[in-house]
C-alpha positions as MATLAB code, in Angstrom:
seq = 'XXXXXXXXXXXXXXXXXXXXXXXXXXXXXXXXXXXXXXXXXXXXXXXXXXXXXXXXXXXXXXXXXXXXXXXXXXXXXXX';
ca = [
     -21.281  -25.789  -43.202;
     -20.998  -29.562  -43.975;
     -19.694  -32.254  -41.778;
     -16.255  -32.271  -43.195;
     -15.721  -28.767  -42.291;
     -17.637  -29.401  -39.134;
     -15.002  -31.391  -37.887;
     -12.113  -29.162  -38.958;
     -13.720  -26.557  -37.090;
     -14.241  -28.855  -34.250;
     -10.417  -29.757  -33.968;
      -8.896  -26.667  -34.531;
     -11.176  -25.537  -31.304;
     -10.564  -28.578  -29.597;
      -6.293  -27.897  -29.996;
      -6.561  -25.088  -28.305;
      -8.500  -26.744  -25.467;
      -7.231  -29.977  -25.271;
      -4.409  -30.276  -27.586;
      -3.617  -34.221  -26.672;
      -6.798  -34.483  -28.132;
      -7.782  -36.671  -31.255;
     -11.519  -36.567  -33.107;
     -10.074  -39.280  -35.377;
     -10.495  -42.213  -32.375;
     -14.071  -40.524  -31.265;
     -16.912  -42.708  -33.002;
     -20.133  -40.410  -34.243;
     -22.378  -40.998  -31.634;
     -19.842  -41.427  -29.028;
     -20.203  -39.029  -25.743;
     -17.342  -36.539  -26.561;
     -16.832  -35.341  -23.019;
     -16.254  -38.812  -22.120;
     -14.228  -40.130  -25.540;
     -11.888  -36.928  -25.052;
     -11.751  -36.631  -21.282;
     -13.378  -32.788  -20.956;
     -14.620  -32.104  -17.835;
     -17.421  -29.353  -18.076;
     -15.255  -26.729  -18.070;
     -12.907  -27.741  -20.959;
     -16.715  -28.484  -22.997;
     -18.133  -25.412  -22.304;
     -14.539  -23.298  -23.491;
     -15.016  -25.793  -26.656;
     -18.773  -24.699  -27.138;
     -18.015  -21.223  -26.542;
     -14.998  -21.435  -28.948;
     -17.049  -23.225  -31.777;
     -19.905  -20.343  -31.437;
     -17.111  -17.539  -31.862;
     -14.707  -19.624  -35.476;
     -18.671  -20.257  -36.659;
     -20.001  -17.081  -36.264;
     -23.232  -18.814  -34.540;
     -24.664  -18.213  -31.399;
     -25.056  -21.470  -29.458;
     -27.010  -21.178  -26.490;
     -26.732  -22.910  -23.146;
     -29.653  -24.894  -24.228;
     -28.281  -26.433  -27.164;
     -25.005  -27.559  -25.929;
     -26.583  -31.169  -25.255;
     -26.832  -31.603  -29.265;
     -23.168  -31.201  -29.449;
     -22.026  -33.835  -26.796;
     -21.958  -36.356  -30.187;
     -19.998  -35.757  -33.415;
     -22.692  -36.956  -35.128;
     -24.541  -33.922  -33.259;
     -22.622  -31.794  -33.780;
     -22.329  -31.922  -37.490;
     -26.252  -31.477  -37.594;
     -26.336  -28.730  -35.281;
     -23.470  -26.720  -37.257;
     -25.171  -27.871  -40.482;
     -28.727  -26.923  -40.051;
     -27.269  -22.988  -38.785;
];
């Protein structure tokens, strides 16, 4: 998976979570949870939703690689 579709993915989860939403005003290596307003909750249904459109487990443990954009596109890339 590259970074462009990374961040498809990433939206079309995030719509369903937080539909008002927008990845396009979040910088790379901004906090997400903080850029987008998620409270844990909302983060963990958008982890849980990325693992089940990728196909790819993502444990507990690696949730702190996805609080960026910039993490986020390695994490999906490198699985």
């Amino acid at each position: 998976m590259n970074a462009m579709q990374a961040r498809a993915l990433a939206a079309e989860v995030l719509a369903g979570i937080a539909p008002e939403a927008d990845l396009a005003t979040v910088r790379e290596d901004e906090d997400l949870r903080a850029a987008l307003d998620l409270d844990s909750m909302d983060f963990m249904n958008f982890v849980i939703g990325l693992s089940e459109r990728s196909g790819r487990a993502i444990s507990e443990a690696d949730t702190p690689r996805l609080h960026t954009l910039r993490g986020l596109f390695a994490y999906l890339a490198a699985r």
